[in-house]
C-alpha positions as CSV (number, residue, x, y, z in Angstrom):
1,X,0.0,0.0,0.0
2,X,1.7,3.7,-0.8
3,X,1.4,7.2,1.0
4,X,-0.4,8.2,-2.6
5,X,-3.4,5.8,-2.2
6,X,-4.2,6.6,2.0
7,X,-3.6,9.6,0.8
8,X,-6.1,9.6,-2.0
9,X,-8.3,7.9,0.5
10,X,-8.5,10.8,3.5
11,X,-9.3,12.9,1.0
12,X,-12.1,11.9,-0.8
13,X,-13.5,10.5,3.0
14,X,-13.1,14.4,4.2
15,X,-14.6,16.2,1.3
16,X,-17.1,13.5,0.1
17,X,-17.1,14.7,-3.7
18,X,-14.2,13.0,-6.6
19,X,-14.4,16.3,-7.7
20,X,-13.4,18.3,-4.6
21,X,-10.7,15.9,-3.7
22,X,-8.9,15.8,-7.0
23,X,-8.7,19.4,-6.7
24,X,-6.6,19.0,-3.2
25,X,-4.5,16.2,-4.7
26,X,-3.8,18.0,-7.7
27,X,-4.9,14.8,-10.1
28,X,-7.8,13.9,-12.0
29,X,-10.9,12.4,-11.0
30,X,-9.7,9.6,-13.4
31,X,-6.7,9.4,-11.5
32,X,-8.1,9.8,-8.1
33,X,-11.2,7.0,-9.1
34,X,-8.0,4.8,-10.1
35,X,-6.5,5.2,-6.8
36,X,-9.3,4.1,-4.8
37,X,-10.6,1.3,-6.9
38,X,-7.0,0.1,-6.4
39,X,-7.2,0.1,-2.7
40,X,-10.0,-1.6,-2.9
41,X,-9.4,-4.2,-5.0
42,X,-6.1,-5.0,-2.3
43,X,-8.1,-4.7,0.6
44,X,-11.1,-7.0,-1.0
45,X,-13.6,-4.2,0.6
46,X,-15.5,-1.5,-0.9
47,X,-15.0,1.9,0.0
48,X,-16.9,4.4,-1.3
49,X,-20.9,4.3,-2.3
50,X,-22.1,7.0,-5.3
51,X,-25.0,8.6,-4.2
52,X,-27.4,11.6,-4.7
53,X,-25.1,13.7,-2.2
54,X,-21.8,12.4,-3.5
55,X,-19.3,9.7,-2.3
56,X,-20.4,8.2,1.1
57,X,-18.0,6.2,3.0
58,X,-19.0,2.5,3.9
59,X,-18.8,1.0,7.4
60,X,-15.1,-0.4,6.3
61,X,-13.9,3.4,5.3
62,X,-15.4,4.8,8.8
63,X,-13.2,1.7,10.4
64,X,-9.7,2.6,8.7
65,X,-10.1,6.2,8.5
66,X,-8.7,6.8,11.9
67,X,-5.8,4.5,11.3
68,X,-5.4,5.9,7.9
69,X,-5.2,9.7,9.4
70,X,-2.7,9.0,12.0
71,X,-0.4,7.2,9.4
72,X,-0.6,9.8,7.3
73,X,0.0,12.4,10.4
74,X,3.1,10.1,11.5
75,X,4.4,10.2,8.1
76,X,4.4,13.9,7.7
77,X,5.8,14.1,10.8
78,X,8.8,11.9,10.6
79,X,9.6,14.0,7.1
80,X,9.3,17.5,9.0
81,X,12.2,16.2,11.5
82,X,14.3,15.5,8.2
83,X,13.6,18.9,7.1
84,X,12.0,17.8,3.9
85,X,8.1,17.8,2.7
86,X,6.1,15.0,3.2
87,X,6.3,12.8,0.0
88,X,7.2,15.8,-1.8
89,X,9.8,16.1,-4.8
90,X,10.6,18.6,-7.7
91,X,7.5,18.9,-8.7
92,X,6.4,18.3,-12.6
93,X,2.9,19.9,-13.4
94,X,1.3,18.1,-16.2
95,X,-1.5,19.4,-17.6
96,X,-4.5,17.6,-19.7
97,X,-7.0,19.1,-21.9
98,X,-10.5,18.7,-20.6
99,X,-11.5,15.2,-21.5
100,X,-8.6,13.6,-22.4
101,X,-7.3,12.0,-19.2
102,X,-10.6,9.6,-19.3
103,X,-9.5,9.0,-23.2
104,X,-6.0,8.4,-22.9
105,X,-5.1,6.9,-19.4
106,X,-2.6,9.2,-17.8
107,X,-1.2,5.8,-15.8
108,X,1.5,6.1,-18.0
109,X,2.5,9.1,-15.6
110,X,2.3,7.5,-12.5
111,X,5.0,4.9,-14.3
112,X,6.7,7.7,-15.1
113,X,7.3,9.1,-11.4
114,X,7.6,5.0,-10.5
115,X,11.2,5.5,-12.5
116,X,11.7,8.8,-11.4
117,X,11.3,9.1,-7.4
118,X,13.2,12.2,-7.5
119,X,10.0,14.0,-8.9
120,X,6.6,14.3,-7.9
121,X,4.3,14.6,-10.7
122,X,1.1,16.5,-10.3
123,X,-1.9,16.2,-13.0
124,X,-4.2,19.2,-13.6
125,X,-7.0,19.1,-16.2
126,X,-7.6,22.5,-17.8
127,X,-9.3,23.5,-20.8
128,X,-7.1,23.3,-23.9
129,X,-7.1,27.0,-24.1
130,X,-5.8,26.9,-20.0
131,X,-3.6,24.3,-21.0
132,X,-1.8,26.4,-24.0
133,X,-1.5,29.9,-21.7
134,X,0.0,27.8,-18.6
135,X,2.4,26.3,-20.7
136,X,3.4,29.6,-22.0
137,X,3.5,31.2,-18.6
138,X,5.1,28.6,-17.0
139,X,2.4,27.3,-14.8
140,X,2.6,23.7,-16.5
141,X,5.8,21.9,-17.8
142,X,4.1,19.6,-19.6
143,X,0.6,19.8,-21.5
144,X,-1.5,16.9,-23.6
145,X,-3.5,18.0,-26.1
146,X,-5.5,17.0,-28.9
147,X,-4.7,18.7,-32.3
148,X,-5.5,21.2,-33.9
149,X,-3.7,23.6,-31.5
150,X,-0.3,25.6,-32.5
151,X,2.9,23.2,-33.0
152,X,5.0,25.7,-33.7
153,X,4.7,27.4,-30.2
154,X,5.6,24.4,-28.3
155,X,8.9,21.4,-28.4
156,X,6.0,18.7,-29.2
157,X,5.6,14.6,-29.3
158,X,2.8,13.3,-31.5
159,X,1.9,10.1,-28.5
160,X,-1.0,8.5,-30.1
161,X,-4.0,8.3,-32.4
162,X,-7.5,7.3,-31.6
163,X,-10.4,6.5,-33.6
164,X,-14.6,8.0,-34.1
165,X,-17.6,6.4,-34.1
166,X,-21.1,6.8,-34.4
167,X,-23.5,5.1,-31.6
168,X,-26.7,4.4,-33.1
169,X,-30.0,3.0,-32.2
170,X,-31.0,0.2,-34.0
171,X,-34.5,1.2,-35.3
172,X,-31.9,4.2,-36.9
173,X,-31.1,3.8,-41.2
174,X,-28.0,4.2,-40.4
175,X,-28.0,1.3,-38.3
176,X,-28.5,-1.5,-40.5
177,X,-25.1,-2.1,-42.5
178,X,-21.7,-2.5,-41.4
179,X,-18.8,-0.7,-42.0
180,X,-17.8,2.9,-41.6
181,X,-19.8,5.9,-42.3
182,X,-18.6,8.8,-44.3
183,X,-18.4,12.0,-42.1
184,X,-20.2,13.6,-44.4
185,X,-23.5,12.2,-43.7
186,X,-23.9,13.4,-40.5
187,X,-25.4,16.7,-42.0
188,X,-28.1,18.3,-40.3
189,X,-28.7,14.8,-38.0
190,X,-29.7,15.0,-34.5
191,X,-26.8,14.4,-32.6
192,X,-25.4,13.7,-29.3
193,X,-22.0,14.6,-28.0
194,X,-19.9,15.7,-25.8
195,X,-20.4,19.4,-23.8
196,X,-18.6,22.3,-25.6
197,X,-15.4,22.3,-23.3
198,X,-14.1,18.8,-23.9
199,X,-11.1,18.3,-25.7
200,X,-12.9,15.4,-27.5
201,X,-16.0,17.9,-28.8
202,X,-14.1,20.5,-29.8
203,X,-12.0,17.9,-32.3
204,X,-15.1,17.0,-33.4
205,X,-16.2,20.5,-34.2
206,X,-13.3,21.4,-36.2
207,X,-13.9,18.0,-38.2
208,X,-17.6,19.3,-38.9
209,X,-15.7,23.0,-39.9
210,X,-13.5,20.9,-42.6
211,X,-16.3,18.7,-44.0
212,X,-18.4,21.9,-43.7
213,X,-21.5,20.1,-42.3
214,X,-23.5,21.2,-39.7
215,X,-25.0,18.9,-37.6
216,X,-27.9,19.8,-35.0
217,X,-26.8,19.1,-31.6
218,X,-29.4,17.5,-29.5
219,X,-27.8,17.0,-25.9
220,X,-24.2,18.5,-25.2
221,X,-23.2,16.6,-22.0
222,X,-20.0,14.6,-20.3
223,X,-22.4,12.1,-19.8
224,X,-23.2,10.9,-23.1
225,X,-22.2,7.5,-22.4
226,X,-24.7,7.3,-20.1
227,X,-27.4,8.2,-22.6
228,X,-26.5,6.0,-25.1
229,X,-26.4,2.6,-22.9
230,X,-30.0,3.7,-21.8
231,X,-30.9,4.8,-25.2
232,X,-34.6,2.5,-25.8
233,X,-35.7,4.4,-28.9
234,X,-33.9,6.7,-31.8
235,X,-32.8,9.4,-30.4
236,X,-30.1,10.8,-32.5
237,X,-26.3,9.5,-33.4
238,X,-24.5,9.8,-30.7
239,X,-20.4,10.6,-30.8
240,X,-17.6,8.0,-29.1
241,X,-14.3,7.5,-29.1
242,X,-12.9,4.0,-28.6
243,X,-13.0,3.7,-24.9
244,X,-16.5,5.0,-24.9
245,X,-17.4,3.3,-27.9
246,X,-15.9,-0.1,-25.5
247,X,-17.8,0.6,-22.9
248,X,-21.4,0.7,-24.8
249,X,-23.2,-2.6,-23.3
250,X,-26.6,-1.2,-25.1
251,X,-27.5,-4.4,-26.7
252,X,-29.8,-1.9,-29.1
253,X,-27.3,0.1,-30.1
254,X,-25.0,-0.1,-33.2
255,X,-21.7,1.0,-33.7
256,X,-20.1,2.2,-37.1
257,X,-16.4,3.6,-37.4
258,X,-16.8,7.1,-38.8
259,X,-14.0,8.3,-41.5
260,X,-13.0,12.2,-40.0
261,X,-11.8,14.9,-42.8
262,X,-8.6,15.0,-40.1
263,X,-6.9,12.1,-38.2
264,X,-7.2,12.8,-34.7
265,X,-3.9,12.4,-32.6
266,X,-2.8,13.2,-28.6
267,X,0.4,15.0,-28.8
268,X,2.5,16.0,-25.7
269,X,3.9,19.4,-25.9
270,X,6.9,21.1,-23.3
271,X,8.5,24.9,-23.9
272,X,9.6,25.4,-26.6
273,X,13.7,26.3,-25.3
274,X,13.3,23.6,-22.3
275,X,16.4,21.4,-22.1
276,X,16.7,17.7,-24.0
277,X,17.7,16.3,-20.5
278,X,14.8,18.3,-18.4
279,X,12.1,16.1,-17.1
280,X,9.4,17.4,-19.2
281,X,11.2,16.8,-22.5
282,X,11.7,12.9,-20.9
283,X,8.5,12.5,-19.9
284,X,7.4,13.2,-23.3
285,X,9.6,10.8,-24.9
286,X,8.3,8.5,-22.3
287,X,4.9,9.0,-23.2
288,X,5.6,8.3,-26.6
289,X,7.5,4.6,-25.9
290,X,4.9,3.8,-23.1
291,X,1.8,4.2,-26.0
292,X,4.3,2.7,-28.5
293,X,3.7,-0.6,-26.7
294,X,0.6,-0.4,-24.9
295,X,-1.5,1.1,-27.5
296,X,-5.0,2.2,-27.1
297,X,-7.9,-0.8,-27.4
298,X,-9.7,0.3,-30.2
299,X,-13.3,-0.8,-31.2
300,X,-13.1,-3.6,-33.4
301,X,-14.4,-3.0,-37.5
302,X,-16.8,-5.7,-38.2
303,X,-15.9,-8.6,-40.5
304,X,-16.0,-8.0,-44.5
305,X,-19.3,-9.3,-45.8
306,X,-18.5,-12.4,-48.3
307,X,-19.0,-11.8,-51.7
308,X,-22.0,-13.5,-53.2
């Protein structure tokens, strides 16, 4: 068990809300959602229950969160008398456009500061705009973004790719062949997506500006996902990206591989004059390795039809 997870622990157990307590920890809720599910998978207990007035503590959490709080008091203690901060290094501030941490799992970071013990690696999720200025002000020394955004500002490392696809009911035209569907013809369709600020929605956006379509957005929301596994009639299309598109159990729902105007890809970007040897620089070559060999699951294209 690590400092990071009891850690992770008090603080969702004082502030009752993922959202509140990745703000104090300086991670995502992504992150933060990881780091509990972990402890609970090693202690075989459950934790936390979801409910109407956030994240309640079960009878195990109110049982170790004393012992919890005074380990994490001790420890804090024992690094004031060595004069240095409580599980704190040289800090690397590593900043994800809104969306993307749930898209592209920022794990790979968490390796990263495995192999580098010397720093302590903070994520922050900002809006890609946030993202850009901080790096350019020097509040982040790392940023992931999702293109378009400009290159030539920033020392970047194109990481990975990901795919698009249309979820769509199955009483829906579109619904009823296999194989992937032109951009093009989502046109004035109904359509579901993600809100306005994700990284995700605002690719999408820009694809619509290049195919010059314009497509009537129905419900805007981070919760799309959501709607579409309930989804019991035709409501509209409804945008994924692989994850999501993994995590549709709908058994009404179909799911076609759209083919974008632009290939969408997560770059990591550092200053532009930062070192070769400076941990951000590394931790984008990282990056890059780490997706080189664990590459995003994508949603699998149907088989081809035979030919009659």
């Amino acid at each position: 068990m690590q400092m990071r997870a009891i850690e992770s622990f008090l603080a969702l157990y004082e502030d009752r809300s993922f959202s509140k307590a990745s703000r104090r920890l300086y991670i995502t809720q992504q992150g933060l959602s990881r780091q509990i599910q972990a402890l609970e998978k090693e202690l075989g207990r459950q934790l936390f229950t979801r409910g109407r007035l956030g994240s309640e503590p079960t009878e195990t959490a109110h049982l170790l969160y004393p012992y919890y709080r005074q380990i994490a008091d001790i420890y804090r203690a024992s690094a004031a008398v060595l004069g240095s901060a409580p599980g704190r290094g040289t800090p690397l501030r590593a900043g994800f456009a809104t969306g993307l941490s749930s898209a592209a799992d920022p794990d790979f970071l968490l390796e990263f500061q495995r192999l580098h013990p010397e720093l302590e690696v903070e994520i922050q999720e900002w809006s890609k705009d946030q993202c850009i200025r901080k790096l350019l002000q020097g509040q982040l020394d790392v940023a992931f973004l999702i293109n378009p955004f400009p290159e030539n500002l920033f020392r970047t490392c194109r990481i990975t790719g990901d795919r698009m696809y249309a979820a769509i009911h199955e009483s829906n035209p579109l619904a009823r062949e296999d194989g992937p569907l032109s951009f093009s013809v989502l046109d004035r369709l109904p359509l579901i997506t993600g809100s306005p600020e994700n990284a995700l929605r605002q690719f999408f956006d820009y694809c619509c500006a290049l195919a010059r379509i314009h497509p009537q957005i129905r419900l805007a929301s981070s919760h799309n996902l959501d709607v579409v596994n309930a989804m019991t009639e035709d409501m509209g299309v409804a945008t994924l990206n692989s994850a999501m598109a993994l995590r549709v159990t709908n058994p009404a729902v179909r799911i076609r591989r759209l083919e974008l105007p632009c290939d969408g890809y997560l770059y990591g970007c550092a200053p532009l004059y930062c070192a070769p040897d400076s941990p951000a620089v590394q931790v984008l070559q990282y990056a890059q390795s780490y997706y080189a060999h664990h590459p995003l699951p994508v949603y699998p294209d149907p088989p081809a039809r035979p030919e009659n």
